[in-house]
C-alpha positions in Angstrom: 17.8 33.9 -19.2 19.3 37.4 -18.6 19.8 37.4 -22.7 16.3 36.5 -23.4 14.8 39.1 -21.1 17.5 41.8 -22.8 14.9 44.5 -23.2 16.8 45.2 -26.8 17.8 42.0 -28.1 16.0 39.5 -25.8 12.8 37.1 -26.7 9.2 39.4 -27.2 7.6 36.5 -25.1 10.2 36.0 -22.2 10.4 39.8 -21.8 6.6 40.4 -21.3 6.0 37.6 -18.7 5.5 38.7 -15.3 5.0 36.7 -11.8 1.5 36.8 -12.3 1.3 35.4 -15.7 4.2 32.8 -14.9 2.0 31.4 -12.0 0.4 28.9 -14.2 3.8 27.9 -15.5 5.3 27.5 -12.3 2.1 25.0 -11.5 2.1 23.3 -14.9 5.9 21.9 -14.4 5.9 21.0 -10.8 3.2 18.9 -11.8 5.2 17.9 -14.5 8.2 16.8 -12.5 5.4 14.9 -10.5 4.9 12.2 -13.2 8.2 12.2 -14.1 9.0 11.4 -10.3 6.8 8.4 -10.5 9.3 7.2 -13.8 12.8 7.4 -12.4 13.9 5.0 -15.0 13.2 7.5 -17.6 16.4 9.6 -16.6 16.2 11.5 -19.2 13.0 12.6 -18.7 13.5 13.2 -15.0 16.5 15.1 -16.4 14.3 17.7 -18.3 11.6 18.0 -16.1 14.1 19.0 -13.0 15.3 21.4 -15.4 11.9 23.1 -16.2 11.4 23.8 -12.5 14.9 25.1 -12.2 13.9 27.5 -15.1 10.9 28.8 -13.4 13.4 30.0 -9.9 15.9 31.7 -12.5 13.5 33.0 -14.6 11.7 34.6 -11.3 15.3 35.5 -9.9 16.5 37.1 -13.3 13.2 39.5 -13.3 14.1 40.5 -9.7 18.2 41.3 -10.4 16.7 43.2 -13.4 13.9 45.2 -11.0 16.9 45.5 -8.4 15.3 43.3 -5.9 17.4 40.6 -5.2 19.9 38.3 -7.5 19.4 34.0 -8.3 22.7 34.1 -5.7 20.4 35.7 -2.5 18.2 32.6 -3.1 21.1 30.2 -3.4 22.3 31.8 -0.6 19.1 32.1 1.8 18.2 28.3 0.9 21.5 27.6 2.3 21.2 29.4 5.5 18.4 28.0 6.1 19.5 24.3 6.0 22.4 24.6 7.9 20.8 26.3 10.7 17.5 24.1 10.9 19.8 21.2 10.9 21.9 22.0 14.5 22.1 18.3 14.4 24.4 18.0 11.4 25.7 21.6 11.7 26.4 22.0 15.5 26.1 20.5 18.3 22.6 19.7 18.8 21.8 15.6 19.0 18.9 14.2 17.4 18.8 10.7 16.7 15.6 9.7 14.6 13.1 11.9 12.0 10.7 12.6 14.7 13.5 14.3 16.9 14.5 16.5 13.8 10.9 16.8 13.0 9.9 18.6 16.5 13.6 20.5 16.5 12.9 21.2 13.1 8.9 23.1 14.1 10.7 25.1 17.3 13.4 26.6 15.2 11.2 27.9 12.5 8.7 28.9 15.7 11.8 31.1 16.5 12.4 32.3 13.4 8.9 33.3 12.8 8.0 35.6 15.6 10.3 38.2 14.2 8.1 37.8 11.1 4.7 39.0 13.0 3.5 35.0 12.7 1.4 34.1 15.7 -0.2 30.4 15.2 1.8 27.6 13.9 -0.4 27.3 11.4 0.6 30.7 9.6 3.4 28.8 7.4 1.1 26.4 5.3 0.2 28.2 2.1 -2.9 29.8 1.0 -2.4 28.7 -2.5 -1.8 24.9 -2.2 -4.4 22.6 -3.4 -7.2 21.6 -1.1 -6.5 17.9 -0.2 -2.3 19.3 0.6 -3.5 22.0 2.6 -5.4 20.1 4.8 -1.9 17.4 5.3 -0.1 20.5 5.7 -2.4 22.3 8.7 -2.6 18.7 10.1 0.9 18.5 10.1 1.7 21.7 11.6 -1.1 21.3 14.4 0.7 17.9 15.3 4.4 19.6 15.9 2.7 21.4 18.8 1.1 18.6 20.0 -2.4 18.8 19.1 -3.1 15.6 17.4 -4.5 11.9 17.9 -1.8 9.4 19.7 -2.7 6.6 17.1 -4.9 5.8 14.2 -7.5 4.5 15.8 -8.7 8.4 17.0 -9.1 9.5 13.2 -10.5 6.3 12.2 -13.3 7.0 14.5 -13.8 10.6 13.4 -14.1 9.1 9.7 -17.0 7.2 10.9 -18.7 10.4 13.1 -18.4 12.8 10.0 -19.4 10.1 7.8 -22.7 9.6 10.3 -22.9 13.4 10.1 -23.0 13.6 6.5 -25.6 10.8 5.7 -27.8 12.8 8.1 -27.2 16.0 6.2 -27.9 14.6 3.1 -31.4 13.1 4.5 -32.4 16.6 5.8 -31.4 18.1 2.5 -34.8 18.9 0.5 -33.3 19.8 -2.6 -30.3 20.0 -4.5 -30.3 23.7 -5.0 -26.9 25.5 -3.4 -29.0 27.2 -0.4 -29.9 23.6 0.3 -26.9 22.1 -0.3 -24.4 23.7 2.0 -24.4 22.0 5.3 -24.0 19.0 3.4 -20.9 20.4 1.5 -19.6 21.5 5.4 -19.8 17.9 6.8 -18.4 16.3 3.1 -15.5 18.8 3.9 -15.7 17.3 7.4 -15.4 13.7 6.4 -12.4 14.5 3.6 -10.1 16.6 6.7 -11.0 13.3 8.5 -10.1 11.1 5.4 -6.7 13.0 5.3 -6.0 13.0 9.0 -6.4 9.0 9.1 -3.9 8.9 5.9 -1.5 10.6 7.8 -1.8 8.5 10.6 -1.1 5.5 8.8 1.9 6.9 7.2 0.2 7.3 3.6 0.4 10.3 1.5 -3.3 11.6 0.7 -2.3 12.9 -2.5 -0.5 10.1 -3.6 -3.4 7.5 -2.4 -5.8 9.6 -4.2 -4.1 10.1 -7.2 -3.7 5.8 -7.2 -7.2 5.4 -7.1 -8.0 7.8 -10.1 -5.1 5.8 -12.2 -7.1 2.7 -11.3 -10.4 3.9 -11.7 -9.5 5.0 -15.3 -7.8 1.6 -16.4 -11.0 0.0 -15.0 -13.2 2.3 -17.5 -11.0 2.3 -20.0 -11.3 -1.5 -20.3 -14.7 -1.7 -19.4 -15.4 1.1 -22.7 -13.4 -1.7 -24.8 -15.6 -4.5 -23.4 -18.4 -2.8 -24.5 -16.7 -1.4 -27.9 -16.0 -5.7 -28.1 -19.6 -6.7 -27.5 -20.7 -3.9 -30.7 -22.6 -1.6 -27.8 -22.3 1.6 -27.0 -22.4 2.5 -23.0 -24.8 5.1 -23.4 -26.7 2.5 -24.3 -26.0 -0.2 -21.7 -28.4 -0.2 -18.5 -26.1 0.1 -15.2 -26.1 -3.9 -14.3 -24.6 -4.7 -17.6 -21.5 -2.1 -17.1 -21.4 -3.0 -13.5 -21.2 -6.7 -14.9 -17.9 -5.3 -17.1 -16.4 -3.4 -14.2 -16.5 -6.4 -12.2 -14.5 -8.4 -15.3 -12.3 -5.6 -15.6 -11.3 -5.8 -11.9 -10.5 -9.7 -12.1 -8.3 -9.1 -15.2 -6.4 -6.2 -13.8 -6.4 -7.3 -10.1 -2.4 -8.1 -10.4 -1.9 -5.0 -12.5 -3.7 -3.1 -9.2 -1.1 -4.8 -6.9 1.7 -3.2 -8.3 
């Protein structure tokens, strides 16, 4: 990396690229190392897409040693510090003896760390950037390491059915579909998905990942149902909504042990 940013001999791309324009990079291979996550048995794979991501912190790291910030060892290093002093447990002489323990420990020593950082809510560590659905695990998350949070599931799963209440009365009020009209009914939706996330969270699901499922499930189910009709010489645009629903409900009988898995 340091030879491809050489402002004389380096790469023309590498040397232009700045934080802001490798944001989208940065995004693009987590993501990647997502999927690759979900096929550990393509090591190789795995392999590359690890690598991608380690690319992105050197490539970030060699910009800063070159603008005399800081060096690829000062994150190394502070990564390091970190770990062994939020983990008193393994490191000293603290005892902690299941996840939850470490979890709470975990919250009060970055609570500590924090207030010589200006943060005043426990919620100030959760990104601004993350996407929607993880931001809302994330602030629920934080609020429950304080203690503000339902004992069980049952006190989400009855918020799920209040904001749900909330939003079919919205959407009754609503007298058109224009924006204006719209936006109380896009505040209690929101209401309803924060609820949606808490339960997950509750029940020891990840909402990303339970999402995610569903939309791999929902596009086998099209995609077979598309085929059906491709079979039967029709085209879906074509087909009233009974006779796709009638395919949908085929494709869910074939492919209910491929859902299982």
């Amino acid at each position: 990396m340091v030879r491809l940013r050489n402002p004389e001999t380096g790469c023309p791309w590498d040397r232009e690229q700045t934080l802001e324009s490798l944001k989208p990079c940065v995004l693009e291979e987590a993501y990647e190392l997502l999927a690759a996550m979900d096929r550990p048995e393509d090591k190789a794979n795995h392999i590359e897409e690890l690598g991608d991501v380690l690319l992105q912190v050197m490539f970030q790291s060699v910009m800063a040693e070159q603008e005399g910030r800081f060096t690829f060892d000062d994150v190394a290093n502070a990564i390091a510090d970190k770990l062994v002093h939020r983990h008193p447990h393994v490191f000293g002489n603290v005892d902690a003896k299941d996840s939850a323990t470490v979890l709470r420990n975990w919250e009060q020593i970055k609570q500590l760390e924090h207030r010589k950082e200006s943060r005043h809510s426990a919620l100030d560590g959760v990104p601004f950037a993350l996407p929607a659905l993880l931001k809302a695990q994330r602030t629920q998350e934080k609020a429950a390491r304080v203690g503000f949070d339902w004992k069980d599931a049952e006190g989400p799963l009855d918020k799920v059915r209040e904001e749900t209440a909330e939003l079919e009365r919205a959407a009754a009020e609503r007298t058109s579909k224009r924006p204006a009209d719209s936006e109380r009914v896009k505040e209690e939706l929101g209401d309803l998905l924060f609820s949606v996330c808490n339960l997950a969270r509750h029940l020891g699901v990840d909402a990303e990942s339970a999402l995610e499922g569903a939309s791999v499930k929902f596009a086998r189910r099209f995609r077979a149902v598309e085929a059906a009709a491709k079979a039967q010489g029709r085209s879906m645009k074509d087909m009233t909504l009974a006779e796709m629903d009638a395919l949908w409900d085929e494709a869910k009988r074939s492919g209910s042990a491929s859902d299982l898995l």
